[in-house]
C-alpha positions as CSV (number, residue, x, y, z in Angstrom):
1,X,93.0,152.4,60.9
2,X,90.4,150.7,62.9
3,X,90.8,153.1,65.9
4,X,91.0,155.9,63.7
5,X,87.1,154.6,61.9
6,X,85.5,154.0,65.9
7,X,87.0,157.8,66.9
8,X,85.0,159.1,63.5
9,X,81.6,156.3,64.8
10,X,81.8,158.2,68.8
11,X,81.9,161.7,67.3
12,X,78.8,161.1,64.9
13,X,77.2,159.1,68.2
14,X,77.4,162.3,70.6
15,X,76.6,164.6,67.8
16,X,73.2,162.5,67.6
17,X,72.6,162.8,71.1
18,X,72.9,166.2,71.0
19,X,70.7,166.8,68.7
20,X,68.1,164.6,70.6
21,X,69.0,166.2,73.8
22,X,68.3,169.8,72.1
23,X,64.6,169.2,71.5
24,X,62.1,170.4,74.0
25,X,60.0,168.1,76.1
26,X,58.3,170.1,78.5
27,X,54.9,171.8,79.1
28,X,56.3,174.5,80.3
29,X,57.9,175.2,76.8
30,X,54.6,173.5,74.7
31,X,52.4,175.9,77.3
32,X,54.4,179.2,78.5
33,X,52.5,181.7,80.7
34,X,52.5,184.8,78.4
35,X,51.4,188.2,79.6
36,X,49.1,190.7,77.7
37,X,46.2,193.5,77.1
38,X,42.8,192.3,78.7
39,X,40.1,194.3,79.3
40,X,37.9,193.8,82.5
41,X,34.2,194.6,82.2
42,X,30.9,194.9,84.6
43,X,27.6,195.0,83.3
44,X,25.2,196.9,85.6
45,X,21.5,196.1,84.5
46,X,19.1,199.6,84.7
47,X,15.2,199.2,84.0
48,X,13.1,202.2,82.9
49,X,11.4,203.0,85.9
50,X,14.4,203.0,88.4
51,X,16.2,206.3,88.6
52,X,18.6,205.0,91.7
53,X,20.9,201.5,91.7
54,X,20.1,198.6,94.2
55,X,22.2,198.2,97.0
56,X,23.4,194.8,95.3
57,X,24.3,196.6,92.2
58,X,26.7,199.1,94.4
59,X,28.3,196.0,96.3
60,X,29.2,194.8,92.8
61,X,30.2,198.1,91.7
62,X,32.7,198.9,94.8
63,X,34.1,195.1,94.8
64,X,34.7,195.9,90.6
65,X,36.5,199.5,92.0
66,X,39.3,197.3,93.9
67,X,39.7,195.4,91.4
68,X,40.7,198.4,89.2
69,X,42.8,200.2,91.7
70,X,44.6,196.6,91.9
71,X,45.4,196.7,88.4
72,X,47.2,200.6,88.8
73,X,45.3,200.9,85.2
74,X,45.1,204.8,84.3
75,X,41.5,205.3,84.3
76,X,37.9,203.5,84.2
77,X,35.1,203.9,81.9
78,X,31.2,204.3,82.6
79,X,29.6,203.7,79.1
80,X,25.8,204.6,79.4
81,X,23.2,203.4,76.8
82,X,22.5,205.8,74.2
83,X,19.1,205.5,72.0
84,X,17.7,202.3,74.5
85,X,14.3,202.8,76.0
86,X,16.3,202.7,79.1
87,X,18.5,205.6,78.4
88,X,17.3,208.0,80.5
89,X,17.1,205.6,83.8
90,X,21.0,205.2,83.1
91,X,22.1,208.9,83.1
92,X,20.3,209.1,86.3
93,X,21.8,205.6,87.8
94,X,24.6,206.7,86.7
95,X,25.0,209.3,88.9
96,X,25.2,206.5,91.9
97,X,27.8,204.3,89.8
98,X,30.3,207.5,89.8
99,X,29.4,208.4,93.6
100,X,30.2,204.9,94.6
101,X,33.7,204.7,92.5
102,X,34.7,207.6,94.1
103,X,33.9,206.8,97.7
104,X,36.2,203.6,96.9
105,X,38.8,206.0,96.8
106,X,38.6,206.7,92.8
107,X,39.3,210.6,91.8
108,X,37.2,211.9,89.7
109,X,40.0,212.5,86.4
110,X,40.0,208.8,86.3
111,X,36.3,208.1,85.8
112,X,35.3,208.6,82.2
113,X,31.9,208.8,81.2
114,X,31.2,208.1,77.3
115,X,28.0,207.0,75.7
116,X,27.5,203.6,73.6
117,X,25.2,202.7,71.3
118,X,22.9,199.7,71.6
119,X,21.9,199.2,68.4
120,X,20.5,195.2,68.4
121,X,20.8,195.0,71.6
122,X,18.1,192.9,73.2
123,X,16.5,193.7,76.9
124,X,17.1,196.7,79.4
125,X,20.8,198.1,78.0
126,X,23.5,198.0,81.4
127,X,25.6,200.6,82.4
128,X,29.3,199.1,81.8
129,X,32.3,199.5,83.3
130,X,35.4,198.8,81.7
131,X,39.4,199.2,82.4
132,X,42.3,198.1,80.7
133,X,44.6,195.9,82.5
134,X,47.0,193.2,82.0
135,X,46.7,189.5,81.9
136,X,48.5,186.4,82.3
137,X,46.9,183.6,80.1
138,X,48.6,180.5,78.1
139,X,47.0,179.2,74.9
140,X,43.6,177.4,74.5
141,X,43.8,173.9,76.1
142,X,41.6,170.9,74.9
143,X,44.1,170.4,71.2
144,X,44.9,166.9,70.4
145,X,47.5,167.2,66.9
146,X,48.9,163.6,67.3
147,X,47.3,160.1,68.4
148,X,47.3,159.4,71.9
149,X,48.6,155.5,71.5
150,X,51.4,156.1,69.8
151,X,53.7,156.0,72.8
152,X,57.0,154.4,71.9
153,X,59.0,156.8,72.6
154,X,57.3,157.4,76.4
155,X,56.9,161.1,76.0
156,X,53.9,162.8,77.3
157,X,50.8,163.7,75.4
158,X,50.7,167.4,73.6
159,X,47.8,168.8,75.8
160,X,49.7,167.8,79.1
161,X,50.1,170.1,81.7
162,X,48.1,172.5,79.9
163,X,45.5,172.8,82.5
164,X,47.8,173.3,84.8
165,X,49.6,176.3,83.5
166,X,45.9,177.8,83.1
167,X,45.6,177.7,86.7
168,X,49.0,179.0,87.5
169,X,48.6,181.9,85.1
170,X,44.6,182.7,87.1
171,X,46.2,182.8,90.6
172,X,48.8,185.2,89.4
173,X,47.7,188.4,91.2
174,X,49.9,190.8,89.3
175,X,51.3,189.6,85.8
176,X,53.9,192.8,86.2
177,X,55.7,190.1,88.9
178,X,56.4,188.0,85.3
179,X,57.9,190.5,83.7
180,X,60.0,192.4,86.3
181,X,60.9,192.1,90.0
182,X,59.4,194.2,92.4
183,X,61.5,197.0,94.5
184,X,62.0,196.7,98.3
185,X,59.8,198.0,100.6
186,X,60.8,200.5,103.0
187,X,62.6,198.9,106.5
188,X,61.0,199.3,109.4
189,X,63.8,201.8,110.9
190,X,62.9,201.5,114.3
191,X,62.8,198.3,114.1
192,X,66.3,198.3,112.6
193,X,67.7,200.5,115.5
194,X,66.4,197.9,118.1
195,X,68.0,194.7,116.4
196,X,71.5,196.5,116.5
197,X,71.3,198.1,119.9
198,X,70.6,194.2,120.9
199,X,73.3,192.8,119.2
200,X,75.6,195.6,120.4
201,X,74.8,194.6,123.9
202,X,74.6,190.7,123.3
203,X,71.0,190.2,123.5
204,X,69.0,188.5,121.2
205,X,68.0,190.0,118.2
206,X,64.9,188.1,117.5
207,X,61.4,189.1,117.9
208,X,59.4,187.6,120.8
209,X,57.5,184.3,119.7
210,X,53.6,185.4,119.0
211,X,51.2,182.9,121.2
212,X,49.2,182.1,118.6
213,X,51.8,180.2,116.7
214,X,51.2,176.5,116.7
215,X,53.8,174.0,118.7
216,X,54.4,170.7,116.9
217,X,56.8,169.4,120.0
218,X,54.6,166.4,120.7
């Protein structure tokens, strides 16, 4: 009987620590790297009297276009100023913006011009360029939902690791990478075709050590 009442106390004890064992105690899980819609924007400034864009404003304009053909989004928009004072300097700007998007390499069935209004708008109204793209991102950091001294049970704090996964998720080139491998890249074939000729013969198969490569046998 007494064996048979410590058998029925162990099963209740692992059940228990299962249980325990079941709940989540990671950032990771608290702080997961989810992937969505963002759009990316550029504001180009235009004042009345200019009819061409600065030779800054085009850097910024052809560092903005590899951005977008990073992103493989569809197309990019130019939204001019409609009813601003400056309205007229931006249809002629304009003309620069889409002549320096396509000499990135942009066709021109991707660039789409469309007006926006600039009602309350205070200042010279930009010229802005816009395109869809994707984002990784993880929650807003900075939330404290529990005190910070209660640590008997030695479990780290609700906003830890946070940070972290917010700079994680910023160097991530492509989100696409998070949601699905990529495919191969072609093989070199000659390459290929060497390495088994070599090891048909005996030779080695390996490429020839670069002299830039840095030796470490001190």
């Amino acid at each position: 009987m007494l064996l048979a009442g410590l058998a029925l106390l162990g099963g209740c004890a692992d059940r228990h620590s299962i249980e325990v064992g079941a709940i989540p105690d990671d950032y990771r899980t608290r702080h997961p790297i989810t992937v969505g819609e963002a759009e990316e924007t550029l504001d180009i400034p235009v004042v009345s009297s200019e009819s061409r864009l600065p030779s800054a404003s085009r850097d910024r304009i052809s560092h903005f276009a590899t951005r977008f053909l990073r992103s493989g989004s569809a197309a990019i928009r130019v939204l001019l100023p409609s009813g601003s004072e400056n309205a007229g300097a931006a249809e002629l700007a304009s003309r620069d913006v889409i002549r320096t998007l396509r000499r990135e390499g942009i066709k021109a069935d991707r660039i789409l011009v469309q007006p926006y209004r600039t009602a309350g708008f205070n200042g010279p109204s930009p010229i802005r360029l816009s395109f869809a793209t994707l984002k990784a991102a993880t929650e807003r950091c900075g939330r404290w939902p529990e005190d910070l001294g209660d640590t008997h049970e030695n479990k780290n704090y609700f906003n830890f690791g946070c940070a972290s996964q917010q700079n994680l998720a910023a160097q991530i080139a492509d989100p696409r990478d998070l949601l699905e491998p990529r495919g191969l890249g072609e093989i070199d074939a000659e390459r290929r075709t060497n390495m088994l000729s070599d090891y048909r013969r005996g030779a080695a198969t390996s490429s020839d050590r670069s002299n830039t490569e840095s030796d470490y046998d001190w």
